[in-house]
N, C-alpha and C positions, 0 to 999 in steps of 0.2 A: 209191935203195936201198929195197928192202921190208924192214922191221919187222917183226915180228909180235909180240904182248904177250900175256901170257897174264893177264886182269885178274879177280881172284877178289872178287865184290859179294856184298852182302848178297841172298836172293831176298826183294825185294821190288818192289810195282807202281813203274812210273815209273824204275825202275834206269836202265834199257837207255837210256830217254830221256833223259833226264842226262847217260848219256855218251856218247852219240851227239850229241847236241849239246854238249857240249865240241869234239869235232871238228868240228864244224861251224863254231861260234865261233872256232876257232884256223884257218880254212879247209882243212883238211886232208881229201881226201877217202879215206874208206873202203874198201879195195878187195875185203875178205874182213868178216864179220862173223857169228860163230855164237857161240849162248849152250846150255849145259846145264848139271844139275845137277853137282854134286861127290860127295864121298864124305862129304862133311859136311852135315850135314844143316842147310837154311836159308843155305847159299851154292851160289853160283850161276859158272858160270867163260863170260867171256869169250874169243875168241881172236879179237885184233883184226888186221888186217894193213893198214899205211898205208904208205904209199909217200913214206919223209921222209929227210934225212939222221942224222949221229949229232945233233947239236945240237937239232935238231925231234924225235929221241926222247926226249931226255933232258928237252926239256921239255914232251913230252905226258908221260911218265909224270911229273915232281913233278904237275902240273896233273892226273892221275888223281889223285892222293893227294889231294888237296883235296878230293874227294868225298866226302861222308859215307859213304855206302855203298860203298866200295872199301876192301875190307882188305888187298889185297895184287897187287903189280903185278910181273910179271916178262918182261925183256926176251928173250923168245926166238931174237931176232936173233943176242945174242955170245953165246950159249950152245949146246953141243951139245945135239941134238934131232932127233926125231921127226915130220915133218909129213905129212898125208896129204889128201886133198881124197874126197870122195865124188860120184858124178856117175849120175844114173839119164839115158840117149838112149835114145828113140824113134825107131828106123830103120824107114821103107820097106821090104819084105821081099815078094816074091812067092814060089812055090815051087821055083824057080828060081835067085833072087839066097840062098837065108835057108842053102844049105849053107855058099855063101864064106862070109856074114856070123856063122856058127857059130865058120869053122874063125879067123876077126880075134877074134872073142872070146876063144879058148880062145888066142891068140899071146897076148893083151896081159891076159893071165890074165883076165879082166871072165867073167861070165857070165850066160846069159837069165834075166830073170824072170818075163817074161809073151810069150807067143806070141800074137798071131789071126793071122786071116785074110793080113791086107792089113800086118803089122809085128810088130814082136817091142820087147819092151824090154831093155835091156843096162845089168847095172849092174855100177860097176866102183870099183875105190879106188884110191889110190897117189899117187905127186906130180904137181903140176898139170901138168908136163909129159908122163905119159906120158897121163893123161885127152887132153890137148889132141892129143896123135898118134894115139889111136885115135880119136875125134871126129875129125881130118884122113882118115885112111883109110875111115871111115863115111860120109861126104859124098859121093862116088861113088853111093852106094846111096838117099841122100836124107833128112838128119836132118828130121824130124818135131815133134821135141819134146825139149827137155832140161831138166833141172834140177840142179845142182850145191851142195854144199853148203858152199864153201868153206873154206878151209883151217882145220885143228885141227891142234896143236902140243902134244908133250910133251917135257919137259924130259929127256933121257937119265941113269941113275943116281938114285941117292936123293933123296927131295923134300929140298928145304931150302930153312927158314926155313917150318914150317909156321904155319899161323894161330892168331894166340894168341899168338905166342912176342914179343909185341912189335914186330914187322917193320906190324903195321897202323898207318895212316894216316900211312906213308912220310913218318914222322919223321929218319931216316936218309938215305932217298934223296935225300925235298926240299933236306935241307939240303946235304950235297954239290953237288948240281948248285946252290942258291943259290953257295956258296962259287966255283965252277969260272968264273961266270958273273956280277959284278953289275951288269952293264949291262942283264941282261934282269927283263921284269917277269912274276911269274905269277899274276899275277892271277886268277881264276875268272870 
């Protein structure tokens, strides 16, 4: 099952490293990974996406909370949400192929951002599955080039448990899943 966590750190150097090697250390590979600013000023928001069951979530997120610089961690998985993926391809384009490849853009709503000569670029948003069927119908014409930006997730309806209010350094969380589980160890 994919996860995705939405993990809010302090912006500071070396974050990112830290908790990306947590996953590394618990062998868990990363399959999405995008960091940007918040609406607060000096945090930074994760949206991590790992490919674990519930047991392996519950204990990457206390083992985020062990991080100094992690104020708040939240499972996007069992919650209702908003995700969306961002993807800039690079298609092959003569003056020939580039009307079809106009009229695949404007179906799977995406649209050009840069034209030459010899290709066009196409950028498009929405869940990874519809990116991955207009990339499947593009491939006829000849991808070039792509870059994707991996999934970002929002939490649907009002924030809660904003920062501050106590919820940092997943003093509640940890201890839960300590309780649910004491066979397991969380070390850092």
């Amino acid at each position: 099952m994919r996860n995705t966590f939405a993990v809010y750190v302090e912006d500071l150097p070396g974050v990112l490293n830290r908790v990306a090697s947590l996953f590394r250390r618990r062998a868990f590979n990363i399959e999405s990974l995008t960091v940007g600013h918040t609406e607060t000023d000096g945090v930074s928001r994760m949206t991590i996406v790992v490919d674990t069951d519930e047991h392996g979530a519950r204990r990457l997120e206390a083992n985020l909370y062990k991080l100094v610089n992690v104020l708040r961690v939240d499972d996007l998985t069992v919650r209702p949400s908003v995700e969306r993926d961002l993807a800039m391809i690079k298609v092959a384009a003569t003056p020939e192929t580039r009307t079809h490849i106009m009229q695949l853009v404007d179906v799977f709503r995406a649209r050009m951002i840069d034209v030459a000569p010899d290709s066009v670029i196409i950028e498009t948003t929405g869940t990874e599955d519809k990116i991955d069927g207009l990339i499947e119908v593009l491939k006829q014409y000849g991808v070039i080039e792509m870059v994707r930006t991996g999934r970002v997730a929002m939490a649907r309806g009002p924030k809660v448990g904003g920062l501050g209010d106590g919820a940092e350094h997943g003093t509640k969380v940890a201890d839960e899943v300590s309780a649910d589980d004491s066979n397991v160890s969380y070390s850092v």
